[in-house]
C-alpha positions as CSV (number, residue, x, y, z in Angstrom):
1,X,16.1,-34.5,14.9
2,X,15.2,-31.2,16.4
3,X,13.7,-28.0,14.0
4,X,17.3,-26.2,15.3
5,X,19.6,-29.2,14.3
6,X,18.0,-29.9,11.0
7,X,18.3,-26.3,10.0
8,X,21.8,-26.4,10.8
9,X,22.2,-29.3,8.6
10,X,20.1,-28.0,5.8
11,X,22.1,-26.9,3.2
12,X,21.6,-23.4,1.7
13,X,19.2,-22.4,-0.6
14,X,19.9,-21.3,-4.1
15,X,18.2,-18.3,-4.0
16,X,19.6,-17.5,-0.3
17,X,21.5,-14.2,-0.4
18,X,24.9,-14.1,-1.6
19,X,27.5,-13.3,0.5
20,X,31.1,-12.2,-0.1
21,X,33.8,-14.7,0.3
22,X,36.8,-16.2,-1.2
23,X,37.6,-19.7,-2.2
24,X,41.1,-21.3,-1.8
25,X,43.3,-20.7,-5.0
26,X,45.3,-23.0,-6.6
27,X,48.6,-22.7,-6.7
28,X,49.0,-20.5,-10.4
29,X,46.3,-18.4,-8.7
30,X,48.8,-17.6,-6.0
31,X,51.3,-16.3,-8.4
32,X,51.9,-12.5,-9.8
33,X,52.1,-12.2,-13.6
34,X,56.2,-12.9,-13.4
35,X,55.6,-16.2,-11.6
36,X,56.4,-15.1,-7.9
37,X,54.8,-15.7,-4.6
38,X,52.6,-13.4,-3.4
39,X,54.2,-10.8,-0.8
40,X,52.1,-11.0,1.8
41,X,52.1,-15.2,2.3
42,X,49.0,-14.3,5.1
43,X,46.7,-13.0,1.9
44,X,47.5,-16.2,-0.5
45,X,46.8,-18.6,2.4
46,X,43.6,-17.2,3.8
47,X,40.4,-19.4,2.4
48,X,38.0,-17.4,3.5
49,X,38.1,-14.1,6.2
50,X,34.4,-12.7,7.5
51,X,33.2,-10.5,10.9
52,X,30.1,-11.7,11.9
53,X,27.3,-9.7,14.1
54,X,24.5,-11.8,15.8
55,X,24.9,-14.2,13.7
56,X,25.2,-12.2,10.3
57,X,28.3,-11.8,7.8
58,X,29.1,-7.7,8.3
59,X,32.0,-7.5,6.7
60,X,35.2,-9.4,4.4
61,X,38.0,-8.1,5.7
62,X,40.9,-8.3,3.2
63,X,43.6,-9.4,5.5
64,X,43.7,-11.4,8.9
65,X,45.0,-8.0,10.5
66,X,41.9,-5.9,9.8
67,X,39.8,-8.8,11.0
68,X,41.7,-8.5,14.5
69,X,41.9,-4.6,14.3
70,X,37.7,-4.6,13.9
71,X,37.3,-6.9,17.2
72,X,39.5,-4.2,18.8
73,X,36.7,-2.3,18.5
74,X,34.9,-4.9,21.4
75,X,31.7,-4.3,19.8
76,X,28.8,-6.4,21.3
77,X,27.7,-9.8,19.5
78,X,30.7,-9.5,17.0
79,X,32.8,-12.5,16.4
80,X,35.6,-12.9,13.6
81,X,36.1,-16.3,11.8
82,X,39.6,-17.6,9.7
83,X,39.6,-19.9,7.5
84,X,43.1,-20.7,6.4
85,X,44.7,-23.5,4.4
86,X,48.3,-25.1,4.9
87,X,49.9,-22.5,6.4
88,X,53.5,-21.5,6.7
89,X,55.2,-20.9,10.2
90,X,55.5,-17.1,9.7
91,X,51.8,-17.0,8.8
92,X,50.5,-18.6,11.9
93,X,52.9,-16.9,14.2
94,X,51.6,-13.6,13.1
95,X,48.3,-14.7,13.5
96,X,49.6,-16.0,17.0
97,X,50.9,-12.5,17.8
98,X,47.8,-10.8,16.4
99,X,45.3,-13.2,18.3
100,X,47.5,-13.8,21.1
101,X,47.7,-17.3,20.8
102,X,50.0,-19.9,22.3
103,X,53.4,-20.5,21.3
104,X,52.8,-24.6,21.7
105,X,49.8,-24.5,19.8
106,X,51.6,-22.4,17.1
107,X,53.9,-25.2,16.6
108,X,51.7,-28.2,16.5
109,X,49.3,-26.0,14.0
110,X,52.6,-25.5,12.1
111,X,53.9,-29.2,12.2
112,X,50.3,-31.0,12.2
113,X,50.2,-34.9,11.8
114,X,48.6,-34.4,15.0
115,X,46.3,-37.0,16.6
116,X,43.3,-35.7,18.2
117,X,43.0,-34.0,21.3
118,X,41.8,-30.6,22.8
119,X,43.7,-27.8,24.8
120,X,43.0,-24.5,27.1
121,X,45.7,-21.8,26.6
122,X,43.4,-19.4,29.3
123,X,40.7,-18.3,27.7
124,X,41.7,-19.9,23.9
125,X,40.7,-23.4,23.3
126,X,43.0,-25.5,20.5
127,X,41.0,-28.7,19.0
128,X,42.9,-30.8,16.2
129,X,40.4,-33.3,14.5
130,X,41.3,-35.4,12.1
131,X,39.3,-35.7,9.0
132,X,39.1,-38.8,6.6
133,X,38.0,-39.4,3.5
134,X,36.9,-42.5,1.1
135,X,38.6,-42.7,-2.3
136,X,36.6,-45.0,-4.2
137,X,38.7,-44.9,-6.8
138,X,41.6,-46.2,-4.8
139,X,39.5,-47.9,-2.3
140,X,41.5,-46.8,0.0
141,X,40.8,-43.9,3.4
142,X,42.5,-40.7,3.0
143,X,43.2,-38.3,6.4
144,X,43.7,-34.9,6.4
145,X,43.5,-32.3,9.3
146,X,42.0,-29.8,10.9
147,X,42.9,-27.4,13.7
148,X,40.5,-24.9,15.5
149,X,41.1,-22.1,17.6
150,X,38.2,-20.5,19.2
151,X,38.8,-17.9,21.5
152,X,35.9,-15.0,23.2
153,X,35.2,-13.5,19.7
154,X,37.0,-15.2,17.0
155,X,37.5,-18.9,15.4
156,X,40.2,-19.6,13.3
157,X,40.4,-22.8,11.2
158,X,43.4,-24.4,9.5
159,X,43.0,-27.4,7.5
160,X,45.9,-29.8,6.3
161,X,46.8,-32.6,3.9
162,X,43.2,-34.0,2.4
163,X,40.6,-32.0,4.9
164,X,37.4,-31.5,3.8
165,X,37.0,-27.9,2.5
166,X,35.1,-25.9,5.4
167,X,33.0,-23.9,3.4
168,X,30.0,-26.2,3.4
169,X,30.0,-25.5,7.5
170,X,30.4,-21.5,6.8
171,X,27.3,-21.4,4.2
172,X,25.2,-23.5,7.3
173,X,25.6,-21.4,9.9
174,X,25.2,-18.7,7.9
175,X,22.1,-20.2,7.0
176,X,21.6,-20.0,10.1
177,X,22.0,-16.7,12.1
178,X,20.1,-17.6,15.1
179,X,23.0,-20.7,15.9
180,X,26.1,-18.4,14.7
181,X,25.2,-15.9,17.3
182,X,25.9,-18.2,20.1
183,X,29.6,-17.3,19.4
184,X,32.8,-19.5,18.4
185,X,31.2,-22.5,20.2
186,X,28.6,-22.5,17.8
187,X,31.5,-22.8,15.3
188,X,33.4,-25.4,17.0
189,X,30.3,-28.1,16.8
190,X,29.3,-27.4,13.4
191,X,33.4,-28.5,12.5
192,X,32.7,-31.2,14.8
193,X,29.7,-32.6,13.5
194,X,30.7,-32.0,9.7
195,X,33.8,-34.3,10.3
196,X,31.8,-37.3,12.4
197,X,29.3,-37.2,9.7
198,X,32.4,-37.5,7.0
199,X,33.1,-40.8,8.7
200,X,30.1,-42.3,7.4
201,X,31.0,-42.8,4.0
202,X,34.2,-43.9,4.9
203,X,32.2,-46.7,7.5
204,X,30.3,-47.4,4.5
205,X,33.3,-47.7,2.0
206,X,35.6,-49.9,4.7
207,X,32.4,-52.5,5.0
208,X,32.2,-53.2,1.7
209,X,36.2,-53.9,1.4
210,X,35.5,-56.2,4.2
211,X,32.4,-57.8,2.6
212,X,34.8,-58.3,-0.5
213,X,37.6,-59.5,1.5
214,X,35.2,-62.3,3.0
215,X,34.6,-63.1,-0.9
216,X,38.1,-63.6,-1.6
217,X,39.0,-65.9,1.4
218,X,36.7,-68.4,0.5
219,X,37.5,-68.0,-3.0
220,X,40.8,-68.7,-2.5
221,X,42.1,-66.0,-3.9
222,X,46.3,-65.7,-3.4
223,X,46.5,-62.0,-3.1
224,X,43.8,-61.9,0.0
225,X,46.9,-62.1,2.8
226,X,47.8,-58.9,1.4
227,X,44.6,-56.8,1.3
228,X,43.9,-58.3,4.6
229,X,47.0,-56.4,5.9
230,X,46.4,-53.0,3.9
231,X,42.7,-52.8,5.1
232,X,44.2,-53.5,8.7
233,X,46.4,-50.7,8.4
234,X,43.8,-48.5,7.1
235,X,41.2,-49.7,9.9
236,X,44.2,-48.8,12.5
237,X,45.1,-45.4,10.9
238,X,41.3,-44.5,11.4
239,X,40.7,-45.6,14.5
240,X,43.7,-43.4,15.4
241,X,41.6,-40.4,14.2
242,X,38.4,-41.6,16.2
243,X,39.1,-42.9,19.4
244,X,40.6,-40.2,20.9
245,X,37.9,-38.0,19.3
246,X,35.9,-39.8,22.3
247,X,38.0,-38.3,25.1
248,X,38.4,-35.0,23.6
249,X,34.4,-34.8,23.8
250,X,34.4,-36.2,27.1
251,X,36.4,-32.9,27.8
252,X,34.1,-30.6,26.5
253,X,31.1,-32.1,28.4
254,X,33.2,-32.0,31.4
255,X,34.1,-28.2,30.8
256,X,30.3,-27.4,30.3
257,X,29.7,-25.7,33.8
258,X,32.7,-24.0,34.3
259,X,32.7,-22.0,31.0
260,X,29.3,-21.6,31.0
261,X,28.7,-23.5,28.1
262,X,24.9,-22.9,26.8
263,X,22.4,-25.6,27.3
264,X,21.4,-26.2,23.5
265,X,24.8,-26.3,22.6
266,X,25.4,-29.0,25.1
267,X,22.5,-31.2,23.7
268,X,23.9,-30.6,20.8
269,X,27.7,-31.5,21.6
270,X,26.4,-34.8,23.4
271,X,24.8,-35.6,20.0
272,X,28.3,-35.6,18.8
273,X,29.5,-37.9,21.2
274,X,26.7,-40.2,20.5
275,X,27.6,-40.5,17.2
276,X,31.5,-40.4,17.6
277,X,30.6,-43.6,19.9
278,X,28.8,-45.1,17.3
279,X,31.7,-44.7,14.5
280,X,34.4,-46.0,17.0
281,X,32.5,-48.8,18.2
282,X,32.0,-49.9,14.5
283,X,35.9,-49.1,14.2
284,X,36.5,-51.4,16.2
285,X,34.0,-54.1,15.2
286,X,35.9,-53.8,12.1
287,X,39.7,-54.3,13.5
288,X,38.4,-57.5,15.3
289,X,36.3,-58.8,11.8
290,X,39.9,-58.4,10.1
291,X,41.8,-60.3,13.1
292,X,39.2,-63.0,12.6
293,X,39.2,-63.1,8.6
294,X,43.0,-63.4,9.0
295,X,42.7,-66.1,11.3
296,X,40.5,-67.8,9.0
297,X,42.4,-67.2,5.9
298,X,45.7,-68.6,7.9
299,X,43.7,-71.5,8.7
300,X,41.9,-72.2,4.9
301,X,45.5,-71.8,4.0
302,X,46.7,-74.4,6.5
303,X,44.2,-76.9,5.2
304,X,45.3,-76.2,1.6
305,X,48.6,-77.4,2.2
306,X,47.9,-79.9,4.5
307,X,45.4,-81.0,1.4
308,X,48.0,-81.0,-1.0
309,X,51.1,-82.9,1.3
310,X,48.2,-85.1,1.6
311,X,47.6,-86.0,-1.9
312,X,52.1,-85.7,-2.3
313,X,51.9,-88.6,0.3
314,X,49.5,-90.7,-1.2
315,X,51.0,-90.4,-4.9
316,X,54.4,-91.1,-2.6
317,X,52.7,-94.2,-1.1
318,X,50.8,-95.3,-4.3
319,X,54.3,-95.4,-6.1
320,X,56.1,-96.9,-3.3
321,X,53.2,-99.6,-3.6
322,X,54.3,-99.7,-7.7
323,X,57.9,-100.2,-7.0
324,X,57.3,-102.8,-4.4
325,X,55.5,-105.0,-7.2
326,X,58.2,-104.4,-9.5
327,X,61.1,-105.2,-7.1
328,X,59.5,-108.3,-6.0
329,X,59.0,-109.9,-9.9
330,X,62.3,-108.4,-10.5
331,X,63.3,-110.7,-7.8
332,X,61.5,-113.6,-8.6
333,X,62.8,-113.5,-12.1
334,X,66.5,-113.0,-11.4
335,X,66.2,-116.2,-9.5
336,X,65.7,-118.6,-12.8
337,X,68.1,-116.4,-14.5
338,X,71.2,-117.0,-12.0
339,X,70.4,-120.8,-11.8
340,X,69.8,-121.0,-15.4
341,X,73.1,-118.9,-16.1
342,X,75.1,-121.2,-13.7
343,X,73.8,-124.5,-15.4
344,X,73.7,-123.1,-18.8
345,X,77.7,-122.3,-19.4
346,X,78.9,-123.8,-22.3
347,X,81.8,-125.8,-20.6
348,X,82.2,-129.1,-18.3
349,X,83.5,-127.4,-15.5
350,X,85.2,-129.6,-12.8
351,X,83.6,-130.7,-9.9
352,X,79.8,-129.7,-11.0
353,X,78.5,-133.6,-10.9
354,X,75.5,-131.9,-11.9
355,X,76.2,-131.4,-15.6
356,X,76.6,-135.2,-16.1
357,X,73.5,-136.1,-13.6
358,X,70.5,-137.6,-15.6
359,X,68.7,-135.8,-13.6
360,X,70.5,-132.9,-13.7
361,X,68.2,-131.0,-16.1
362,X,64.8,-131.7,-13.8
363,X,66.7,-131.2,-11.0
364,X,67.4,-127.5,-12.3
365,X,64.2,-126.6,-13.7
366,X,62.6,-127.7,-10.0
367,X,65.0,-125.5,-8.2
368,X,63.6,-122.7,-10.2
369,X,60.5,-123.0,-9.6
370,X,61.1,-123.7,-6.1
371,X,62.6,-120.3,-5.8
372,X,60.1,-118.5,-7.5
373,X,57.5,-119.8,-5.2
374,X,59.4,-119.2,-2.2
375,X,60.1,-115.4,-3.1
376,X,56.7,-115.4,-4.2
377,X,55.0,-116.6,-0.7
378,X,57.5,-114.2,0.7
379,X,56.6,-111.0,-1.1
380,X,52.8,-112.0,-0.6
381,X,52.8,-112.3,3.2
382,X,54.2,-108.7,3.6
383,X,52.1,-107.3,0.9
384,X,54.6,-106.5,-2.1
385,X,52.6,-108.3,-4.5
C-alpha cells in the first residue's frame, strides 16, 4: 500500500484539529419544544454540510442553499459536500432545483431500493452503492444505501435504510487535504472504498455461518434445511449489491480519458475494482458451497430414510419370519385336534366302522402323527419352520 492510500485510510488523530460539523439527530432531536417537525425538513435532514478549498473545510454552511449560493461565487479549488440522511421528496427536489440535478435521478434517490449502477446526467454523475452490514447478534447481513452525486464542484451523499454513517470518510479526507483537493472524484472513491472494505466483515461473518452449517449437516441436525435456505437468500441478496458493483467500475475506468480523470485517482479506482473482484468472486464461491451443502444435506437425508425403511423392512421380514413359525405349528397341531375331535365324540354314530375296529384306536393315533409329519416336511422344505 502506497504512502498516499494508507494516509487516506488512516484514521484521524485525536489531537488533529477540530472541525465544525453536525451529526445526524435522532428523531426527538428533530422536534421543537411542542413536539413538531422542524419547518424547514432540508435543515433536520442534512448530516453534515461543509465548503471545502484545496482540500480544507472553509466554512459550515447552515442550510444546503448557502452551500449552493457560495459555489455561485466560482471561486477556484472550492468544492461543496452534502451529507444527507433519508430524505423526503420535497427535500431532494429542492436540492435538484438548487444543484440542477436530474429529475430521474431525483426519483430513484427518493424511492431507493436501488441496485447498483452509475449514471451521467451531462456533467453530473449519480452512483447508488449498496452497503451491507454483519449483525452478529442476528447472524444475519443487513443492506442499506447509498446514493452519490458528484458534479464540477460539489458531492452530495444520501444514505438509506442501514448505511454505514459517512462521517468516518469525511474525517479521512479531511485528514487528508492533499487527496480532497482533487475535487468530488476524490470523494467518490473514498465512498467507494469505505463500502468494499465494509464487505469484509460481512465475507468474514457469512464464512463462519457456512463453517457452522457444514457442522450441522453431518450432525444431523433437523433444522439445517432451513438455515441452508436463509443463508442462500442472504448470499443472493449480497451478491445483488456486489456484482453489479463490477460493471459500474468497469464504467468509470472506461470514462477515465474522456473526463480527464487524474492518473492517481485511476490507480486508485482500479484498486477498487481489484478488490470488488475479490469479494464477488468469494460471493460466489459461497452460493455454489450452499448449492453443494444442500445437495449433500438432501442426499445424508435420503440415506436416513432409506436407513430407516431399511431396518422397517427387516423388523417387517423378521416378523413375517415369526408368524410363519407360528402358522405352521398352528397347523400341525390343528391336525390331531380335528381327527381326535372326529374320533373322540361321545356317540356311536352310524356308518363310522371305525369306532367298533380293534384297531381303530392305533389306527387314529397313526393318522395323526402321519399328518403332523407330512405338514411338518411341508413347512420345512419352504422354510416356515
Amino acid at each position: 500500500m502506497s504512502d498516499w492510500r494508507s494516509r487516506v485510510l488512516r484514521p484521524v488523530r485525536r489531537n488533529a484539529a477540530p472541525t465544525s460539523r453536525r451529526r445526524e439527530p435522532s428523531p426527538e432531536e428533530s422536534m421543537d419544544p411542542r413536539g413538531h417537525r422542524p419547518a424547514h425538513p432540508a435543515e433536520g435532514q442534512v448530516v453534515d454540510a461543509a465548503l471545502y478549498r484545496d482540500g480544507k473545510r472553509i466554512d459550515t454552511p447552515a442550510t444546503p442553499d448557502r452551500v449552493r449560493a457560495r459555489l455561485r461565487r466560482r471561486e477556484p479549488g472550492t468544492m461543496g459536500w452534502l451529507g444527507l440522511f433519508q430524505p423526503d421528496e420535497a427535500h431532494l427536489s429542492a436540492l435538484g432545483r438548487e444543484f440542477g440535478l436530474h429529475e430521474l435521478a431525483i426519483e430513484d434517490a427518493v424511492v431507493a431500493h436501488q441496485r447498483p449502477k452509475l449514471e451521467r446526467y451531462g456533467d453530473t454523475l449519480f452512483v447508488v452503492l449498496r452497503a451491507a452490514r454483519y449483525d452478529d447478534a442476528a447472524e444475519q447481513v443487513e443492506f442499506g444505501e447509498i446514493h452519490l452525486f458528484t458534479g464540477p464542484d460539489f458531492v452530495l451523499t444520501v444514505r438509506h435504510g442501514n448505511a454505514p454513517p459517512l462521517h468516518p470518510v469525511r474525517e479521512r479526507m479531511e485528514a487528508d487535504p492533499g487527496l480532497l483537493a482533487r475535487g468530488p472524484e476524490a470523494v467518490l472513491y473514498a465512498v467507494l472504498d469505505h463500502v468494499v472494505d465494509g464487505y469484509a466483515p460481512v465475507i468474514a461473518g457469512l464464512q463462519n455461518d457456512i463453517d457452522e452449517i457444514e457442522t450441522q449437516v453431518f450432525g444431523g441436525d433437523p433444522g439445517v434445511s432451513r438455515r441452508i435456505y436463509e443463508l442462500s437468500r442472504e448470499v443472493i441478496e449480497f451478491q445483488r449489491a456486489t456484482r453489479p458493483l463490477l460493471a459500474m467500475l468497469d464504467g468509470l475506468t472506461a470514462g477515465f480519458a474522456k473526463y480527464g480523470t487524474e492518473e492517481e485517482l485511476q490507480r486508485y479506482l482500479r484498486d477498487v475494482a481489484d478488490h470488488a473482484t475479490t469479494v464477488a468472486e468469494r460471493v460466489d464461491g459461497f452460493r455454489q458451497m450452499l448449492a453443494d451443502i444442500l445437495t449433500v444435506n438432501a442426499t445424508l437425508v435420503s440415506q436416513a430414510q432409506n436407513e430407516e425403511i431399511k431396518h422397517m423392512t427387516e423388523a417387517s421380514l423378521a416378523q413375517n419370519e415369526e408368524i410363519k413359525k407360528i402358522s405352521s405349528w398352528a397347523a400341525i397341531l390343528f391336525a390331531p385336534t380335528l381327527i381326535g375331535t372326529v374320533y373322540g365324540m361321545n356317540f356311536e354314530a352310524p356308518g363310522m366302522p371305525e369306532l367298533r375296529w380293534t384297531y381303530g384306536y392305533p389306527f387314529a393315533l397313526g393318522l395323526m402323527m402321519l399328518t403332523c409329519l407330512s405338514l411338518y416336511a411341508i413347512f420345512k422344505r419352504r422354510n416356515w419352520l
